[in-house]
C-alpha positions in Angstrom: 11.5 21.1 10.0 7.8 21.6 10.5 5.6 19.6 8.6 2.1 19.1 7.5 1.1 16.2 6.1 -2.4 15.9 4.1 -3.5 12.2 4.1 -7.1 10.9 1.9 -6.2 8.1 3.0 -4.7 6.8 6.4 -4.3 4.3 8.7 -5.9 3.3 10.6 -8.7 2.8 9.6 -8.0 2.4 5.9 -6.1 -0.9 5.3 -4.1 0.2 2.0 -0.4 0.2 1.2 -0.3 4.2 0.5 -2.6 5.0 4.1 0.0 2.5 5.8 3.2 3.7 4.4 2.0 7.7 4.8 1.9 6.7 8.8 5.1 5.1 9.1 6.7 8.1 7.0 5.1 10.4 9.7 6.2 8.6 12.0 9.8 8.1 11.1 10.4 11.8 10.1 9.0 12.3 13.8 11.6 9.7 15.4 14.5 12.0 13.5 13.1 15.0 15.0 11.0 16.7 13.1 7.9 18.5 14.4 5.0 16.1 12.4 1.2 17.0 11.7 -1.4 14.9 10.2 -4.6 16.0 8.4 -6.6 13.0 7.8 -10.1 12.1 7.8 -11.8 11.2 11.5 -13.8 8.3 12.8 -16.1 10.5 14.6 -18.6 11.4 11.8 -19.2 15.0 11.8 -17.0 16.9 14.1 -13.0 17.8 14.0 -10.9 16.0 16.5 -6.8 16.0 17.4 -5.1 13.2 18.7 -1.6 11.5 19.4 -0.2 9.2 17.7 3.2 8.5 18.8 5.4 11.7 18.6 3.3 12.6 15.8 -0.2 15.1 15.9 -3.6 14.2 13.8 -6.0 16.6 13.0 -9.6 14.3 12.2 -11.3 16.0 10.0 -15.4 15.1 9.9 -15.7 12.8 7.2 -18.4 10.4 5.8 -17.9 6.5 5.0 -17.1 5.6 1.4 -20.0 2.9 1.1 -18.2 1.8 -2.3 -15.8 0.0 -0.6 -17.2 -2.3 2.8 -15.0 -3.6 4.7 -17.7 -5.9 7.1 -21.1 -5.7 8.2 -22.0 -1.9 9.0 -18.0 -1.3 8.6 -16.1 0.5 5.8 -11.9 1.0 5.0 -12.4 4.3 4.1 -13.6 7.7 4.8 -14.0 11.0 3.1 -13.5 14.2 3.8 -16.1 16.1 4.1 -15.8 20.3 3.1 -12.4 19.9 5.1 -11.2 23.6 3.5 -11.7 25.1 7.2 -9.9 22.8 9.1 -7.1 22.7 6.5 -6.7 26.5 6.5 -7.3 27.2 9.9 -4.0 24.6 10.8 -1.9 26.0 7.4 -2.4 29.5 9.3 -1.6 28.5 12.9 0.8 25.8 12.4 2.8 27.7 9.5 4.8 25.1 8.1 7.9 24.6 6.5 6.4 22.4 3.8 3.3 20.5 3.1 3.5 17.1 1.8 0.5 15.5 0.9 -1.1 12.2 -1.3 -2.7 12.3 -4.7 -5.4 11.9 -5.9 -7.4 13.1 -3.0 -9.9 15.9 -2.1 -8.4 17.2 0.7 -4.4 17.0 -1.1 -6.1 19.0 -3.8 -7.8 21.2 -1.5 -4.4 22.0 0.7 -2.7 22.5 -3.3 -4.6 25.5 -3.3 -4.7 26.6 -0.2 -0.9 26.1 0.4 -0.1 27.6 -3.0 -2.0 30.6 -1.9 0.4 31.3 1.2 3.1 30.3 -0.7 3.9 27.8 1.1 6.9 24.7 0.2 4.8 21.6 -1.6 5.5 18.6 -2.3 3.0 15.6 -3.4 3.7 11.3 -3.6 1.3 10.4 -6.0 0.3 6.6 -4.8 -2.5 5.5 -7.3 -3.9 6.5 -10.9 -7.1 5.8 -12.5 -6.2 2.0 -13.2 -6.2 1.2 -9.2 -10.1 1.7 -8.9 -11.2 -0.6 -11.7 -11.2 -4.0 -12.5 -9.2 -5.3 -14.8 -12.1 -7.2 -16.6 -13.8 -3.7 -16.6 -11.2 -1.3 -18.3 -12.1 -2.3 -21.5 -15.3 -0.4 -21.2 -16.7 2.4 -22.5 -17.5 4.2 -19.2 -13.7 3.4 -18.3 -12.3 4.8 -21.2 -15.0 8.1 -20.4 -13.7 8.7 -16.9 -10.2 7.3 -17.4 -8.9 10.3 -18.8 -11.0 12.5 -16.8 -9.3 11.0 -13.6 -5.6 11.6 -15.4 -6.7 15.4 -15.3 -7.9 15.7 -12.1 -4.5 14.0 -11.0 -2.1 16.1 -13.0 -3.9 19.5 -12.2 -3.5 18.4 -8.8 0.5 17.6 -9.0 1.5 20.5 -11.4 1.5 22.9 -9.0 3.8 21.3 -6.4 7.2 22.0 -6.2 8.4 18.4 -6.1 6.5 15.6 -7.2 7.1 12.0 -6.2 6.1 8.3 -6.8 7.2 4.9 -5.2 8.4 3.3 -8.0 10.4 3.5 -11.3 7.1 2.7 -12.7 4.9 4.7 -11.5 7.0 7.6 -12.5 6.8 6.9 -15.8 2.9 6.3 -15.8 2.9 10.2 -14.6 5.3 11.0 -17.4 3.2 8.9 -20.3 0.2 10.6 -19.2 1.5 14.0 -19.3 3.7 15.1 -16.1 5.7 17.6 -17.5 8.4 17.9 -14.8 10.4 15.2 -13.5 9.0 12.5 -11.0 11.4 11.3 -8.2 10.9 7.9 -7.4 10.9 6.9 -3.4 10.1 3.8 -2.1 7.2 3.4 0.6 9.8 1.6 2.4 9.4 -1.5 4.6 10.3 -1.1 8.8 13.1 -4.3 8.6 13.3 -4.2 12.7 9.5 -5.2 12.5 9.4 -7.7 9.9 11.7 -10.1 9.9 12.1 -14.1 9.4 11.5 -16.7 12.2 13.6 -17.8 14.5 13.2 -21.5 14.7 10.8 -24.3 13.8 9.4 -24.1 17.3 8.7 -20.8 16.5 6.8 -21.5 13.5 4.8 -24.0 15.1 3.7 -21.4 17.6 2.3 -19.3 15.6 0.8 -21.3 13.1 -1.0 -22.9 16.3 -1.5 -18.8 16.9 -3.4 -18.2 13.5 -5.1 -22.0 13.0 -3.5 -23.2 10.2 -2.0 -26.5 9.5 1.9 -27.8 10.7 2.0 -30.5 8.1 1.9 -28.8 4.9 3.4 -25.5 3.1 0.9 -22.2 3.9 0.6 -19.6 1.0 -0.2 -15.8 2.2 -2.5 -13.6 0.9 -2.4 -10.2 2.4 -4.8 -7.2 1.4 -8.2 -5.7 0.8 -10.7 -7.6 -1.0 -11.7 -5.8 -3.9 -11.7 -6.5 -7.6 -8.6 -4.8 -8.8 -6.5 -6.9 -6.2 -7.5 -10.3 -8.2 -8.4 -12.3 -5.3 -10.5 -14.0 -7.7 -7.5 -15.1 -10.0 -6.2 -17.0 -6.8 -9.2 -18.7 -5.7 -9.5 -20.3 -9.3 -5.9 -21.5 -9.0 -6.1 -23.1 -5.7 -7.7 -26.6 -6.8 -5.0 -26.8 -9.7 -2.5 -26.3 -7.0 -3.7 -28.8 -4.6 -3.7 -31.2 -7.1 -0.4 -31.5 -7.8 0.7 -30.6 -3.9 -0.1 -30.7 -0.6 -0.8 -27.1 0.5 -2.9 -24.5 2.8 -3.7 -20.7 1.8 -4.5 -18.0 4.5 -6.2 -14.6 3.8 -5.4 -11.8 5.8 -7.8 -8.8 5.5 -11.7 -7.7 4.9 -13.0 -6.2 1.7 -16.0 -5.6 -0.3 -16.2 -8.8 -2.1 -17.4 -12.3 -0.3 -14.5 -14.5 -0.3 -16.0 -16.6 2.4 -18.8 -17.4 0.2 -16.4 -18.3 -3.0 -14.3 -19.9 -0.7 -17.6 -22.3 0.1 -19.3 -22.4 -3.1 -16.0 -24.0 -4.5 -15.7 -26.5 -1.4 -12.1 -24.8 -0.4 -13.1 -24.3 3.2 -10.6 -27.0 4.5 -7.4 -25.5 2.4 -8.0 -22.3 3.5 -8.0 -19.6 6.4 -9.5 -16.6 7.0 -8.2 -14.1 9.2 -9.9 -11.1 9.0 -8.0 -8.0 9.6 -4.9 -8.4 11.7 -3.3 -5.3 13.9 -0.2 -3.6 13.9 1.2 -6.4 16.4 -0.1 -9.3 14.3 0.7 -8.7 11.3 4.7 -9.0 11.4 3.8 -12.2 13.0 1.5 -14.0 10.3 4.2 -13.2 8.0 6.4 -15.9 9.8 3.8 -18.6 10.2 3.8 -19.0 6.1 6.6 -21.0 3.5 4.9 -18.1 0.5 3.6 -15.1 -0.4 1.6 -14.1 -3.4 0.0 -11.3 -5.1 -2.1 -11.7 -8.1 -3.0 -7.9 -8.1 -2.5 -6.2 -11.4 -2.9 -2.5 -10.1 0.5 -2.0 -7.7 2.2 1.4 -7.9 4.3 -0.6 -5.4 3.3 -3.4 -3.4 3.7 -3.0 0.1 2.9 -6.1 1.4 5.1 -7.8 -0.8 8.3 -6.0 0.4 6.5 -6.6 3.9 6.9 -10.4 2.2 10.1 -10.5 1.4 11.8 -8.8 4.9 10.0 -11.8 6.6 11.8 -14.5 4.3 9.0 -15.2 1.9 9.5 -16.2 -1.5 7.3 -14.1 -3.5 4.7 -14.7 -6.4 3.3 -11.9 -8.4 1.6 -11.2 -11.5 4.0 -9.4 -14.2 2.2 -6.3 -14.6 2.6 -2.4 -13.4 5.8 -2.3 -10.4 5.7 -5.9 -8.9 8.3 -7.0 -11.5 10.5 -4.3 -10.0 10.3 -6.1 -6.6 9.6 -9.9 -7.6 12.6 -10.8 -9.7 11.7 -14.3 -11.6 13.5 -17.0 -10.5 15.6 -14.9 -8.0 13.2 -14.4 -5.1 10.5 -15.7 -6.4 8.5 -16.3 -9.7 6.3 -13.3 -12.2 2.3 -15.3 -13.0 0.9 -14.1 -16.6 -1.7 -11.1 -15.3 -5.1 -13.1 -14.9 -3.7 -16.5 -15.6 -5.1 -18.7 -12.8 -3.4 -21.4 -14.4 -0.1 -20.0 -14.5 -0.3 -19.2 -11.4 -0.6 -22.1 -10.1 1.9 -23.6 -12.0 4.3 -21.2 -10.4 2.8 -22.1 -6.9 2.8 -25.4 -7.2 6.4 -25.6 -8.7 7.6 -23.1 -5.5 5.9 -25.5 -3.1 7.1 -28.4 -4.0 10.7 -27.5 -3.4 11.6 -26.5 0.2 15.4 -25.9 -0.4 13.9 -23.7 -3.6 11.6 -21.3 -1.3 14.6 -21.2 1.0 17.0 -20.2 -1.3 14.5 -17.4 -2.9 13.4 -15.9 0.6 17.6 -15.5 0.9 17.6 -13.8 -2.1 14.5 -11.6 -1.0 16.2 -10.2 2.2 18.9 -9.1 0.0 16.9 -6.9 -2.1 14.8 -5.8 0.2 17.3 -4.1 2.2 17.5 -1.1 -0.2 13.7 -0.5 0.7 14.6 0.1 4.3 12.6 2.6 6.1 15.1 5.1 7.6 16.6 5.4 3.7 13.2 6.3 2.4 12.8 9.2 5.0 16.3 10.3 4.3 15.3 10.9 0.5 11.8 12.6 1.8 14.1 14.9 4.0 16.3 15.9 0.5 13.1 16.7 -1.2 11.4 19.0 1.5 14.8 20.8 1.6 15.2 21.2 -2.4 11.1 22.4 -1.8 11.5 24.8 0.3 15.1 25.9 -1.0 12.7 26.5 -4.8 10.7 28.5 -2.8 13.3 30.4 -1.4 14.9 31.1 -4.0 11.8 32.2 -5.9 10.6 35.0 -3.4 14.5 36.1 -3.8 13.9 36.7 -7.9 
């Protein structure tokens, strides 16, 4: 098959489960032979650009920085297309495809909706966040959430009713589409999680390597945080439950990843500095690696579709810790492979960490129990299920033009 896909968000350089797992389904349906495009927004400020990326083809479409969300100094995660309708027609007309799969929300999925729609063309769209993603928890009690929220559920749904298929990465987030007023049916697909990549370590020596690697401690359990740094993520939940935690046990907590709010400077204004590491962003090669060097993985977020990074977590041997809200219950099991925190709680949260820590032979037996389940989520059966759904797309179409 030929096929387009139409990426808001995509890595690099946006550090986000959905922009990572939309490149590692390119890249897959590539690696089973498929002839794979990519319309995402470019680096380059305001010009279009094409370049390789593995078997796969990306068309960079000029785009500005999202100044919302800053990544570092003079840096940002995201960029946004900017009037991509050219671009996005010019390569629906060359390229033809078979079908055009693309993200929601976004401006340029909504823009190739139309423009695919127009030529008739197979579609099929993943939607990977809704309006509850962009806020603070503390904030959606607002008035000016509850004024936008359901503004944002329109834009979404006028965006997905016209697609042939329509898909989502969980059992939950399904149903969020259906309770806000998806009429047709919502086929859930896991991002899916590369298992030759992510693994567990080795040996001790191992271990000891690449904590040396990353700078944290050998004589004490280390709890991994991976992610952006932005309100909705509740970074801010963990950093109130790490002194409750070290009370009770011995423990270090590494960050991995860049954001828009100043974790070093909570992490000094509550005198954390020696319990915990910063990494910064990690690449492709690093981050399988970082996974090994920790005993835990947690996830206070309250605004996962999914959760990449925990079933990134969990093929590395990690007993996870989650907050029990949205889909992380559907991939942290409590007490199986790891333990669900009351959403916000920082006490809970650290009783659950400090209660995981504590017991060795407990975070053993749970990272076990982790590898289990995560093997459903493998990558190569994700990219199966994405192949059904472009077939049953373009079969609709088919069959449509034939009535």
């Amino acid at each position: 098959m030929k096929i387009l896909l139409v990426a808001d968000l995509y890595y690099p350089p946006t550090l986000g489960g959905s922009a990572i797992a939309f490149r590692r389904l390119a890249h897959g349906l590539a690696l089973n032979g498929h002839e794979v495009w990519v319309v995402a927004p470019g680096l380059k400020g305001f010009r279009h650009y094409v370049e390789r990326d593995g078997q796969t083809v990306v068309i960079r479409c000029r785009s500005i920085p999202d100044l919302r969300i800053i990544s570092a100094p003079g840096k940002t995660t995201v960029r946004v297309p900017l009037i991509p309708d050219g671009i996005i027609e010019r390569t629906l007309d060359r390229l033809k495809p078979d079908v055009v799969h693309l993200q929601a929300p976004g401006y340029a999925g909504a823009i190739a909706v139309r423009l695919a729609r127009k030529r008739n063309i197979p579609l099929v769209a993943t939607c990977h966040s809704i309006p509850e993603n962009y806020w603070s928890p503390k904030d959606k009690g607002s008035n000016v959430f509850k004024a936008v929220k359901d503004g944002l559920w329109d834009m979404i749904l006028a965006m997905l009713d016209p697609c042939d298929l329509v898909c989502a990465p969980t059992v939950t987030a399904c149903d969020l589409l259906h309770e806000n007023g998806l009429t047709r049916q919502a086929i859930p697909i896991s991002n899916g999680i590369e298992l030759d990549r992510y693994r567990p370590p080795s040996s001790d020596e191992e271990i000891r390597q690449l904590r040396s690697r990353f700078g944290f401690p050998q004589d004490r359990p280390v709890v991994l945080y991976c992610g952006r740094f932005s309100p909705e993520k509740r970074v801010d939940v963990l950093l109130e439950a790490i002194p409750s935690v070290l009370r009770r046990v011995p423990a270090h907590f590494a960050f991995v990843g860049t954001g828009a709010l100043d974790i070093a400077g909570e992490i000094e204004s509550r005198g954390l500095a020696g319990a915990v590491t910063l990494t910064g962003l990690l690449d492709d090669q690093a981050m399988p690696l970082v996974y090994r060097a920790a005993d835990a993985f947690v996830l206070p977020s309250e605004a996962e579709l999914q959760g990449l990074v925990l079933l990134e977590a969990a093929a590395s041997g990690l007993p996870l810790v989650g907050a029990n809200a949205l889909a992380i219950p559907e991939i942290v099991h409590h007490g199986v492979n790891g333990y669900l925190h009351v959403p916000g709680n920082a006490e809970d949260l650290a009783d659950r960490l400090a209660d995981l820590l504590a017991d060795p032979e407990l975070r053993r037996a749970m990272g076990r129990r982790g590898l289990e389940l995560v093997a459903k989520h493998a990558i190569p059966e994700s990219i199966k299920q994405y192949e059904e759904v472009y077939r049953e797309a373009i079969s609709r179409v088919a069959t449509a033009d034939r009535a």
